[in-house]
Structures are given as structure tokens and as C-alpha cells.
C-alpha positions as CSV (number, residue, x, y, z in Angstrom):
1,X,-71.2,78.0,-219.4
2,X,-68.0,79.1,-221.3
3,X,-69.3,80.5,-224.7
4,X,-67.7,78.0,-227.9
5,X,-65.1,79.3,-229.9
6,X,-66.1,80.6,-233.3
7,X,-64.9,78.5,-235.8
8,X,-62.5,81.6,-238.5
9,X,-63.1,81.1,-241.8
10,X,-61.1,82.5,-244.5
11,X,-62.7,82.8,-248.0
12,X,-60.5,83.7,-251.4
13,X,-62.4,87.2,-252.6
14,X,-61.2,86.2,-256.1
15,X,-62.3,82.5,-256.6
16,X,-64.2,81.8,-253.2
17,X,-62.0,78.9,-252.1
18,X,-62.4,78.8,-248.1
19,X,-59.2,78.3,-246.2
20,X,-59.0,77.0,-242.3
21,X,-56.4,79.8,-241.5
22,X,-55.0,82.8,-243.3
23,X,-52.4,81.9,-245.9
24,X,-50.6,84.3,-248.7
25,X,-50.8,82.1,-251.2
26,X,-55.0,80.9,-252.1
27,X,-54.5,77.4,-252.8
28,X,-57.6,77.0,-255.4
29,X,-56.4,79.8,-257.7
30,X,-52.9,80.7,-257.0
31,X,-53.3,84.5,-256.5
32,X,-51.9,86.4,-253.2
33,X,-52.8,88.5,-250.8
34,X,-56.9,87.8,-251.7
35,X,-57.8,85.7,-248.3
36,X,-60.4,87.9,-246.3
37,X,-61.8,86.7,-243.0
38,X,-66.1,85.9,-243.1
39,X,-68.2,85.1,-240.0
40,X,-68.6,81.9,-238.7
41,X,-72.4,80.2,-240.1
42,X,-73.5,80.9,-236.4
43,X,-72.4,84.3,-235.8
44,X,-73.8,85.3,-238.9
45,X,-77.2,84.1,-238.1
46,X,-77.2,85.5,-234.7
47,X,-76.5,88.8,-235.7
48,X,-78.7,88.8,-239.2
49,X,-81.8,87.2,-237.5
50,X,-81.6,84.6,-240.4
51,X,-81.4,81.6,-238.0
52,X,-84.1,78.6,-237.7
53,X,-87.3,80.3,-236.4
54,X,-89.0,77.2,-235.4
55,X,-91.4,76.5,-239.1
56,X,-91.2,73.4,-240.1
57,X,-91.2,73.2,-244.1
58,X,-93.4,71.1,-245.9
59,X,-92.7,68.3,-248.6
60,X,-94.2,68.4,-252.4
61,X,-94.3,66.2,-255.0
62,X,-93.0,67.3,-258.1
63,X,-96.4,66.8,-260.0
64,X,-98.4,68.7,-257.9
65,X,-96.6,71.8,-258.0
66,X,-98.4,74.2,-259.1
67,X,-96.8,76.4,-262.8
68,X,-97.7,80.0,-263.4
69,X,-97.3,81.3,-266.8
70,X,-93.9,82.4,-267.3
71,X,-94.5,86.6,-267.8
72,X,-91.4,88.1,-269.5
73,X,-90.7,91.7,-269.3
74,X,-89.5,93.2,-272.5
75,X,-87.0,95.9,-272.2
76,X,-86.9,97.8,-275.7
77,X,-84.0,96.2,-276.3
78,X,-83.9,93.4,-278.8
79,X,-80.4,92.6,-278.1
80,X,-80.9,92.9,-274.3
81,X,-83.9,90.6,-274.6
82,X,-81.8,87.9,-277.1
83,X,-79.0,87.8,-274.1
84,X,-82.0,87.5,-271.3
85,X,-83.7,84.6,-273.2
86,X,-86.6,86.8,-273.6
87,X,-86.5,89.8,-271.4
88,X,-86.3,90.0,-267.5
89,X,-88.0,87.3,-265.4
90,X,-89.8,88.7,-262.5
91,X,-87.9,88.1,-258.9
92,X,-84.7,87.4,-260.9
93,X,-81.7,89.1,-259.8
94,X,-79.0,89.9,-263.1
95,X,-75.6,90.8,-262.3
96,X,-73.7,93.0,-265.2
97,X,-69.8,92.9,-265.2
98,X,-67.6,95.5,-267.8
99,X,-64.6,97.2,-268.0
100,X,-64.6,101.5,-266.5
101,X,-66.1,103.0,-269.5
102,X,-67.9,99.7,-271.4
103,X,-71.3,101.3,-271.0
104,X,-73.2,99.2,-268.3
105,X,-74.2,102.1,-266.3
106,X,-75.5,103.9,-269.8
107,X,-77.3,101.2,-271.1
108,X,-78.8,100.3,-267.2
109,X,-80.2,104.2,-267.4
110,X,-81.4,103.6,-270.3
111,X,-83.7,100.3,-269.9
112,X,-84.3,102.1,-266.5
113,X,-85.8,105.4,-268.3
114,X,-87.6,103.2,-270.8
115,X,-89.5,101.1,-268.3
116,X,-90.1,103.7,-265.2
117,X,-93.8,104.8,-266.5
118,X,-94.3,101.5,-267.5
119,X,-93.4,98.5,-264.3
120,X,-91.6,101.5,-262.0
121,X,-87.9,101.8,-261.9
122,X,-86.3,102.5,-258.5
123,X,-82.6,103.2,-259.5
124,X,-79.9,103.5,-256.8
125,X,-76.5,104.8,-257.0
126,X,-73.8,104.1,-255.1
127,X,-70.6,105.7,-256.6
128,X,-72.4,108.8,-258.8
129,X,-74.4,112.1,-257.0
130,X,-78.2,112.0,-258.5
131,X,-77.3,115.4,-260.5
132,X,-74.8,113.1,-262.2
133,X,-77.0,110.4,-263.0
134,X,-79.8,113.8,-264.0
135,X,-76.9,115.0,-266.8
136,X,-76.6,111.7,-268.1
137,X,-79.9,111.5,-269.1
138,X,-80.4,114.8,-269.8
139,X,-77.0,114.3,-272.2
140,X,-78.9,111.0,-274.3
141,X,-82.4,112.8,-274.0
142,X,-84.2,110.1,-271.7
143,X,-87.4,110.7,-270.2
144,X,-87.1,111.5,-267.0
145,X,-90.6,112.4,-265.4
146,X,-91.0,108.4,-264.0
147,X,-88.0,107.4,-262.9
148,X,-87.4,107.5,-259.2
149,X,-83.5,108.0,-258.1
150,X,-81.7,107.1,-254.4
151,X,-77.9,107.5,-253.5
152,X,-76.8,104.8,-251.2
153,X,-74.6,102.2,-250.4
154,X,-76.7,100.5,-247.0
155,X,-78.3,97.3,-248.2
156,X,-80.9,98.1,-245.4
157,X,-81.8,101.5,-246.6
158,X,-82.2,100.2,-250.3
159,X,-84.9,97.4,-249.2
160,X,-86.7,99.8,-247.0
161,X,-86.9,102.1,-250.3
162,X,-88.1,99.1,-252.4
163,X,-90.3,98.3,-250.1
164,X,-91.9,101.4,-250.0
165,X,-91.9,102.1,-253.5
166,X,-93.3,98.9,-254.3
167,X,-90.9,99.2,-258.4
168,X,-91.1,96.4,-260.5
169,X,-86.8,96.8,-261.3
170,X,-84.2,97.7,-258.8
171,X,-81.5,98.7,-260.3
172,X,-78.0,98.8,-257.7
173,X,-74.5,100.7,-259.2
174,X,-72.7,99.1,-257.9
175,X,-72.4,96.0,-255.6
176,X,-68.6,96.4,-254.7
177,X,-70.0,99.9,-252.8
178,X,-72.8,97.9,-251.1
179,X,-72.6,97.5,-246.7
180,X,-74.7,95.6,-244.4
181,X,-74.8,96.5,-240.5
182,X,-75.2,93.1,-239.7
183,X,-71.7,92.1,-240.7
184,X,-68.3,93.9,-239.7
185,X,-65.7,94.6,-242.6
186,X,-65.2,97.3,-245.4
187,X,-67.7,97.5,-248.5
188,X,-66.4,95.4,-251.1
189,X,-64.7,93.0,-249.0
190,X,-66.1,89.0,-249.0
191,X,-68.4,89.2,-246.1
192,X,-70.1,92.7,-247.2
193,X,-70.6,91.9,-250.6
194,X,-72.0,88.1,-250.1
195,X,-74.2,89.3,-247.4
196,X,-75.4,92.4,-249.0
197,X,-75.9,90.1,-252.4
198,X,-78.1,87.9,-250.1
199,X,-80.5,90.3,-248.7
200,X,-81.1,91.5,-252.2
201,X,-81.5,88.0,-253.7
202,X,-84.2,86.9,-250.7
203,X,-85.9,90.6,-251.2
204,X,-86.3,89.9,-254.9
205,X,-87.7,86.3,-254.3
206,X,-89.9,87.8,-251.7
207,X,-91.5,91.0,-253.6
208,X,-91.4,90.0,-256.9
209,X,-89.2,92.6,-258.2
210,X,-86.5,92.4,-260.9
211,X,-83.0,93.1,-259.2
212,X,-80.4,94.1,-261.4
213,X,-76.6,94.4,-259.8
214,X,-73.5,96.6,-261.3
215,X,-70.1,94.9,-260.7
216,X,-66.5,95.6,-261.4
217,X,-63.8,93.4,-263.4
218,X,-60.3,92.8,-262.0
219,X,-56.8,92.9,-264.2
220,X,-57.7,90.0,-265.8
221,X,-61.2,91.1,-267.1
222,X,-63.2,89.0,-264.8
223,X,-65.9,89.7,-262.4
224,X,-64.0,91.3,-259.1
225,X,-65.1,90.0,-255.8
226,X,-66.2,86.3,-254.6
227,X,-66.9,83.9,-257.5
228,X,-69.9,82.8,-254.6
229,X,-71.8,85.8,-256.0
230,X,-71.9,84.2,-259.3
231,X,-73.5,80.9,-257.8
232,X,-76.3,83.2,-255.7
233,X,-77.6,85.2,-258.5
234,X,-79.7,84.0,-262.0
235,X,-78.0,85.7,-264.7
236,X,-74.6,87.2,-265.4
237,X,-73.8,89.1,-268.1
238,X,-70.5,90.7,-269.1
239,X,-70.6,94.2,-271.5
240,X,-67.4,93.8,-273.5
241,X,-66.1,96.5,-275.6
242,X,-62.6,97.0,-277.7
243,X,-60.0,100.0,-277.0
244,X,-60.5,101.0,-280.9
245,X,-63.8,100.2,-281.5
246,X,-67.5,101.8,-280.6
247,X,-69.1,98.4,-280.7
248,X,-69.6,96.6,-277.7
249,X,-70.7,93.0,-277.5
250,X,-73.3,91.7,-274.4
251,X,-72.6,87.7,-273.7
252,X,-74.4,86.2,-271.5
253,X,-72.4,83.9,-269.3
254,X,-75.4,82.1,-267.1
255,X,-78.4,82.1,-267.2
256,X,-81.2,80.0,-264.9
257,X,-84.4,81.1,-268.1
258,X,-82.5,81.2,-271.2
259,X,-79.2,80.1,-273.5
260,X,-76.1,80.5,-271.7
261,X,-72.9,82.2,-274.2
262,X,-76.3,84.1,-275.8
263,X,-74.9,87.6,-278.1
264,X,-75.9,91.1,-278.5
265,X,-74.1,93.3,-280.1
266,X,-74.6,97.5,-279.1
267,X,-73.0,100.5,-280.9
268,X,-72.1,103.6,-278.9
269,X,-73.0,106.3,-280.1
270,X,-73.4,110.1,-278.6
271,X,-77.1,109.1,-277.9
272,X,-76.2,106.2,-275.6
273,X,-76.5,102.2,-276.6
274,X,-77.9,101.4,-280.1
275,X,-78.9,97.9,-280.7
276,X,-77.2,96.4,-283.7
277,X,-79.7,94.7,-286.1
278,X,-77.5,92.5,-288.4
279,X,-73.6,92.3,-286.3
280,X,-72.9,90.0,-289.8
281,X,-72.7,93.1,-291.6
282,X,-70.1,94.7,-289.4
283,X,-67.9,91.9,-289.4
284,X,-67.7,91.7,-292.4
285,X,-66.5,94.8,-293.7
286,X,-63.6,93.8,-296.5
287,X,-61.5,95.5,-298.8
288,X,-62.8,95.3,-301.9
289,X,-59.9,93.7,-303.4
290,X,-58.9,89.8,-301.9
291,X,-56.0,89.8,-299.8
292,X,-54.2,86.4,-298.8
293,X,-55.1,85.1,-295.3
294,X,-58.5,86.2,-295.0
295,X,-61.4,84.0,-294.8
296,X,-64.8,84.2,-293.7
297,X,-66.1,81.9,-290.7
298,X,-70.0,80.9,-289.5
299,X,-69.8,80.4,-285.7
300,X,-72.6,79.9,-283.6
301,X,-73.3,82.3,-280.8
302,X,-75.9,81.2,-278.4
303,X,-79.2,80.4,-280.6
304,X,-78.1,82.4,-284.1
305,X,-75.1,81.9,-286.8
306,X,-72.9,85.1,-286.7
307,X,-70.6,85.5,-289.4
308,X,-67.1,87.0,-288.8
309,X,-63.9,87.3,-290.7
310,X,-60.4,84.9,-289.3
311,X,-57.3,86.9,-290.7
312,X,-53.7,85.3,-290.9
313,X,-50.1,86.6,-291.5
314,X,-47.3,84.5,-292.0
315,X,-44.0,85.9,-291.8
316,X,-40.2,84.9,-291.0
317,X,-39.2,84.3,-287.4
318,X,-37.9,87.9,-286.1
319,X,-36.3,86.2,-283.7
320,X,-34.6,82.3,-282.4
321,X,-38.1,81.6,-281.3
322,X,-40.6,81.8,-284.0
323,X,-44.1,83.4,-282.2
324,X,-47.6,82.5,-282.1
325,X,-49.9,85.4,-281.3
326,X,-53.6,85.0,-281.4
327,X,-56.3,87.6,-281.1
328,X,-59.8,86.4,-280.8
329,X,-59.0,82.5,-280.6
330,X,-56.9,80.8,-278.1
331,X,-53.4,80.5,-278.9
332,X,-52.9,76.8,-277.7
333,X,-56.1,75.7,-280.1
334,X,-53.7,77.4,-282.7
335,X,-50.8,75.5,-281.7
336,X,-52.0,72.3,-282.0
337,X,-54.0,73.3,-285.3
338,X,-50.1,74.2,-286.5
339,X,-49.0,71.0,-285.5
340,X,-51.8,69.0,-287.5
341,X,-51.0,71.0,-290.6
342,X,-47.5,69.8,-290.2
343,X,-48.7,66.3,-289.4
344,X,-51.1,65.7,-292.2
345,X,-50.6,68.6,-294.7
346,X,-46.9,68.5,-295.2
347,X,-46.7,71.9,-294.3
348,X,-44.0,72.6,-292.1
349,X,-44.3,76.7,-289.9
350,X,-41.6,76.0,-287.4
351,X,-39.4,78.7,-288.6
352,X,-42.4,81.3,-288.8
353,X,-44.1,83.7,-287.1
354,X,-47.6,83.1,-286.7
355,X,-50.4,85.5,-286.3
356,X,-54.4,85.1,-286.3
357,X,-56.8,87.5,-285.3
358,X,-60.7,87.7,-285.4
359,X,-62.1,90.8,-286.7
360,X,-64.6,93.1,-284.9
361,X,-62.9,92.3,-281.4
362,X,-65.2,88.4,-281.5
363,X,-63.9,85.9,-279.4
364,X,-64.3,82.5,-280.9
365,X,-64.5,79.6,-278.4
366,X,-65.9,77.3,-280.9
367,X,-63.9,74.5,-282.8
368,X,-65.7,75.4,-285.7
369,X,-63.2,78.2,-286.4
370,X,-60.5,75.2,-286.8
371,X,-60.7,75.2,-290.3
372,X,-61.3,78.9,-291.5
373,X,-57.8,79.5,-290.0
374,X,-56.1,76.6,-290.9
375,X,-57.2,77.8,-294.5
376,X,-56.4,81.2,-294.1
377,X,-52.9,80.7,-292.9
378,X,-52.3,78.4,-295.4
379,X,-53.1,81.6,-297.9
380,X,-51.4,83.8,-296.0
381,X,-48.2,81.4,-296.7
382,X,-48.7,80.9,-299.8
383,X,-49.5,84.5,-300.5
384,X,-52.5,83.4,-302.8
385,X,-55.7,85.2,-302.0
386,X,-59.1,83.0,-300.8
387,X,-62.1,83.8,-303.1
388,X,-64.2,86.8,-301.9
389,X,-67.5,84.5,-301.9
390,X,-66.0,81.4,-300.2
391,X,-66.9,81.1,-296.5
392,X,-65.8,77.4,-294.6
393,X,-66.4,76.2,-290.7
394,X,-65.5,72.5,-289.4
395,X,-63.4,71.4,-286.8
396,X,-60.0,69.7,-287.3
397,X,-59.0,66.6,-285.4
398,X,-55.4,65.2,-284.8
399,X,-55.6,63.0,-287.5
400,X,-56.4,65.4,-290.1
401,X,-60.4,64.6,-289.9
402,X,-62.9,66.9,-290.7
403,X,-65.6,66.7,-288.5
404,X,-69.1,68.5,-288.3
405,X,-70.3,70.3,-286.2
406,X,-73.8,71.7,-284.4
407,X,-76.1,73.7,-286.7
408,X,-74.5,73.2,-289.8
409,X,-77.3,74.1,-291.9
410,X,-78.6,77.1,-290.2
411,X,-75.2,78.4,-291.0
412,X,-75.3,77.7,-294.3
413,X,-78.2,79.2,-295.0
414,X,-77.3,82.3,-293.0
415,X,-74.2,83.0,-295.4
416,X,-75.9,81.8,-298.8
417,X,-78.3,85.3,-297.1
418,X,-75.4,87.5,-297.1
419,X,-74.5,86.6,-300.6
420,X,-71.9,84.2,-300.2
421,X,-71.6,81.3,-303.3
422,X,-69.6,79.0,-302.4
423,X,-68.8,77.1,-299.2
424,X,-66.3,74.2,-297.4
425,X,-67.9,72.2,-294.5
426,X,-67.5,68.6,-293.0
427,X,-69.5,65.7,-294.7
428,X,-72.0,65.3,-291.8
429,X,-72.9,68.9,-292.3
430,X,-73.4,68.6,-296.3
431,X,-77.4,69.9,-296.6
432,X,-79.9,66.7,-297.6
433,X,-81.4,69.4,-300.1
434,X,-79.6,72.2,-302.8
435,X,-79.4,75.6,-301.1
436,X,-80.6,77.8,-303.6
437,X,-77.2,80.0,-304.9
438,X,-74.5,78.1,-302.7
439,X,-72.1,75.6,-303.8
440,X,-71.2,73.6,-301.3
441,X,-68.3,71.3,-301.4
442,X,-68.2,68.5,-298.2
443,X,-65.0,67.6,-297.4
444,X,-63.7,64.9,-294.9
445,X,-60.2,65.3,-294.2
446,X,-57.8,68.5,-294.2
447,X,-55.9,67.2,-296.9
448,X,-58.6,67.1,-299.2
449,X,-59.7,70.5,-298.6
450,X,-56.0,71.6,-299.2
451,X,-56.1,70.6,-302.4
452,X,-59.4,71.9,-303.3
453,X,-58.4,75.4,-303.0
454,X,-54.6,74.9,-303.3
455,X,-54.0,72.4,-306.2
């Protein structure tokens, strides 16, 4: 019998779009050269031994399945255990993304150190020697006496340690080093790394243990490697971190047991990752003295208010086109934000440069920023300094609306904490009950609030 033809397959390492043949161009996300060829479904499973075995499963209802209390392990961390929704979920696996240099294997060590005596850590390496990983620790005065170390990059040899070992974490820098032997192709590539990614996942669901997966960013600052991986695992993470700054900000970007877009803020310092109790107070570290186009926003990161500081600068067009350059917000949102001002404020930027920027290296994704910067433009062109104790959130519609938005009175209260007096939100945010020390002035269209602060 002539043996069928294997069906190629080519799969995008980038965005994971699969392709019948090979092409330059990847038709879901536009980039080149990032087609790699995978295994056919039936190779693969002849080769991995993951094929039907013949055991018929069996059919539940939803109502008798049977819950076990949900047992959270903390990590020391409070931040760590903000981002996780609690701390890690046994038989989860957690993939961490950052730039070279961010922190992730630091603050992995760390958590590692902290829980070896406690759940056992097995930590594996596959791009540092162990004496390396022994000076880091030995540099940011870990303990060390618990921690069991391994230097390898076969996904074979790493289960067969775990299994033997019998830790409650597994810990794997990093997943673009990781190989199978069951697949053909170079470590990194799309068949290595989903393969290898799917032994670990099935050897966490099976054991128990808490697998935790290193990953590198591309030029764009994304996850490198197949966006599949993202689908397979419970909870990516990204560890962000500014060229100028020691802070670095942990978001969570999924997460299958807690709030997805979830915040912790980290400081390094020469002692590793310190958890940053109140990020409010860094954010808002101001001059003493007002300046025109700053004003202080509440926006809502995962499940707490954070409050940050929006800074504008108008100036005259350097050049026949007049720029728009945002830091921190998205620079279309500013744009059409611009546009309504025109619209329904009578004030006209089209022969201005336009710059906004969110202080502390904080992306906002929120509409409730549409406001604060609308404001602090308008101040910066105007040259007429905001109040110091004023603080404002609400997003703008294209007709000049004001309109609430979620949590409005958690984020009231969390400024009127920080010493703030005085405050501009929508109407449907206006508190049913006086907040002890804040003024707060509801306002329902831009133009109003425009002439509230700029009669």
C-alpha cells in the first residue's frame, strides 16, 4: 500500500496564521520571512506517542462535578500576587515576556529562592551556566541551601528531572532554548517551541506542579515566537521597564484565575526586585511650583485606582506639517480628542505641535484619560497653570459629551487619600454622598468644563 502524502503545513512564528504553502509575505499579519514548516497532525502523533490509545472518555454533567478548594500559593510578593489574582494556582503554567535586561530572570530567582524550603523549586536554565545563576544569588543575598538548579535545554530531560524531584515550581529560562527529540527543526523555531510548550503544559496538568516559562520579545516589544503559545498556557505576564527609569511595571495580559490588565509595580534596586507599596506616590512626584499643561489623572488598572500625572506642551509647528507625538496614550485617541476640541470648544491646534506624555513610563489604554489631557493641553496653550489639588478623569465623546465611566467612586476616594481637594468628573460619576475634603464639580459636556477652569 503506497504510504499517503503528508499534508505541509506552514505556520507564521510571529502571529500563528497557518499557510497551505510557503509564501514571503504571512497573510494574517503582514510581516516577512516568518513562515516555518510544522509536522503534519499525523506525523506528529506517530512520532510523539500522543495518538488515540484506544480509552474511551467519559461524559459529566456540569453539576456533578466535583470542586476542590481553590489552594493559592503565595509568593512573598504582594505585587506578584496582585498580577496572579492571588498567587500561583497549582498545575498552572505562567509564561513571563520582557525586554534583555527588564528583570524577569531576577525576580524568577528570587520567588524561586523564597519558596525552595517551602513547596521545592526546581529551576532550570537554559541560556546561563549554574555558577552564573550561583553569583546572582550570591550578588542579592538569596538563600541558597533549598534550591535545586539544572542546565538544559531537552524538554525530555527537564520532565524526567521534575519527575524525580517531585518540586512544587518549575521554573524554565527560557522557552525559545527549549528542543524536543520527537520533532525535527532548530530550538526556537514553531514546531520546537509549541511542542516543547506542550509537554510542559500536560506535565503540569498531570503532577500538579506550578510551571513557569521565560520568553523573549521581538522589535516591536511583543512576545517572540508563535502567538499559539499564548492560547496553550494560563497566564502571561509582560515585565516592562523604561530606558531612564529603575521602575519596572508587571501587567498581566491573561489570565484563566484572576483580572486580566492587573498592575504591579517593582523598583530595581542593587538587592534585586522591590515591591512598590503605594506606585501613586511615584507618579506623582511634581515640582513644587504649578506649571501649565500638567494635570493629574485616576485610571483604573486591573482591580485598584492608580493615580498618574498627563503632561502637555503646545508649541508652533517646526515644520509645514504640525506633529502629534504621544508617549504613554495612543496618538490616534489624541487626534481625534484634537479634533473634538476644535469641534465643540472653539479651539483650533491645526498649526501646532502637539505633545502629551504620561509620567512614570504608564501606558494608559483607558478613555478615562480623555479629559485630563484635553484639559492639560488646553493649559499648556493657554500657558495658565491647572491647580496643584485639582485631579479630573471622564471620557470625551464626538459630540463634546462627558461621559462616566467604571469605578468612579473608588477613584475618587483614592485621590481625596492622597490629599487632593478638588476634582472634575462626568455626572454619572458624581458620588450620591459628600466625600469628606473633596470638592467635586460634575460636569456633562466639554464645554462646560472649559469654562469652569478657563472663564
Amino acid at each position: 500500500m503506497a504510504k499517503a502524502r503528508q499534508k505541509e503545513t506552514w505556520v507564521c512564528r510571529d502571529c500563528g496564521a497557518e499557510h497551505s504553502k510557503w509564501q514571503g509575505q504571512c497573510a494574517g499579519c503582514g510581516e516577512w520571512n516568518t513562515l516555518e514548516q510544522v509536522l503534519g497532525a499525523g506525523a506528529a502523533a506517530g512520532r510523539t506517542g500522543s495518538g488515540w490509545s484506544g480509552q474511551q472518555s467519559s461524559v459529566t454533567r456540569l453539576a456533578e462535578v466535583g470542586l476542590d478548594a481553590e489552594t493559592r500559593i503565595g509568593t512573598g510578593m504582594r505585587e506578584l500576587d496582585r498580577v496572579l489574582g492571588g498567587g500561583l494556582v497549582p498545575g498552572s503554567v505562567l509564561l513571563m515576556g520582557g525586554n534583555p535586561g527588564a528583570g524577569k530572570s531576577t525576580l524568577l530567582l528570587q520567588v524561586s529562592c523564597a519558596l525552595a524550603a517551602r513547596i521545592g523549586v526546581l529551576y532550570v536554565t537554559g541560556e546561563e551556566s549554574l555558577q552564573q545563576i550561583a553569583l546572582r544569588a550570591r550578588r542579592l543575598e538569596l538563600p541558597q541551601d533549598a534550591l535545586k538548579l539544572a542546565a538544559e535545554t531537552r524538554v525530555e530531560a527537564i520532565i524526567a528531572h521534575a519527575s524525580r524531584e517531585r518540586p512544587g515550581l518549575v521554573v524554565v529560562d527560557s522557552v525559545q532554548t527549549l528542543q524536543t527529540e520527537a520533532v525535527d527543526g532548530a530550538p526556537g523555531g514553531v514546531t520546537q517551541v509549541r511542542e516543547a510548550t506542550a509537554r510542559l503544559v500536560r506535565f503540569a496538568k498531570e503532577s500538579g506542579a506550578v510551571v513557569v516559562l521565560v520568553g523573549h520579545v521581538n522589535k516591536e516589544g511583543g512576545l517572540a515566537g508563535p502567538k499559539v503559545l499564548e492560547h496553550m498556557i494560563d497566564t502571561f505576564m509582560m515585565l516592562e521597564d523604561a530606558a531612564d527609569s529603575r521602575y519596572r511595571t508587571l501587567r498581566g495580559h491573561k489570565n484563566r484565575f484572576g483580572a486580566v490588565n492587573e498592575l504591579g509595580v517593582f523598583a530595581m534596586t542593587d538587592r534585586g526586585l522591590k515591591e512598590v507599596a503605594n506606585p501613586s506616590a511615584i507618579f506623582l512626584a511634581r515640582d513644587s511650583e504649578p506649571a501649565a499643561g500638567s494635570l493629574v489623572v485616576v485610571v483604573w488598572e486591573g482591580t485598584r485606582p492608580l493615580l498618574v500625572e498627563v503632561q502637555a506642551l503646545v508649541d508652533d509647528a517646526q515644520g509645514a506639517h504640525p506633529r502629534r507625538v504621544t508617549v504613554g496614550v495612543e496618538s490616534n485617541r489624541l487626534a481625534l480628542l484634537l479634533a473634538v476640541l476644535h469641534r465643540h470648544g472653539d479651539v483650533s491646534l491645526g498649526v501646532k505641535d502637539v505633545f502629551v506624555n504620561v509620567v512614570g513610563g504608564i501606558r494608559v489604554a483607558e478613555t478615562a484619560s480623555d479629559l485630563p489631557v484635553l484639559l492639560a493641553v488646553l493649559s499648556s496653550h493657554l500657558d495658565v497653570p491647572l491647580p496643584r489639588e485639582l485631579f479630573a478623569f471622564g471620557e470625551v465623546g464626538l459630540s463634546g459629551e462627558v461621559r462616566p465611566v467604571p469605578n468612579g467612586q473608588e477613584r475618587l476616594r483614592e485621590a481625596a487619600k492622597h490629599g487632593f481637594t478638588r476634582a472634575f468628573c462626568p455626572v454619572g460619576n458624581k458620588p450620591r454622598e459628600k466625600i469628606p475634603g473633596l470638592e467635586v464639580q460634575a460636569v456633562s459636556t466639554l464645554k462646560q468644563a472649559i469654562n469652569a477652569l478657563f472663564p
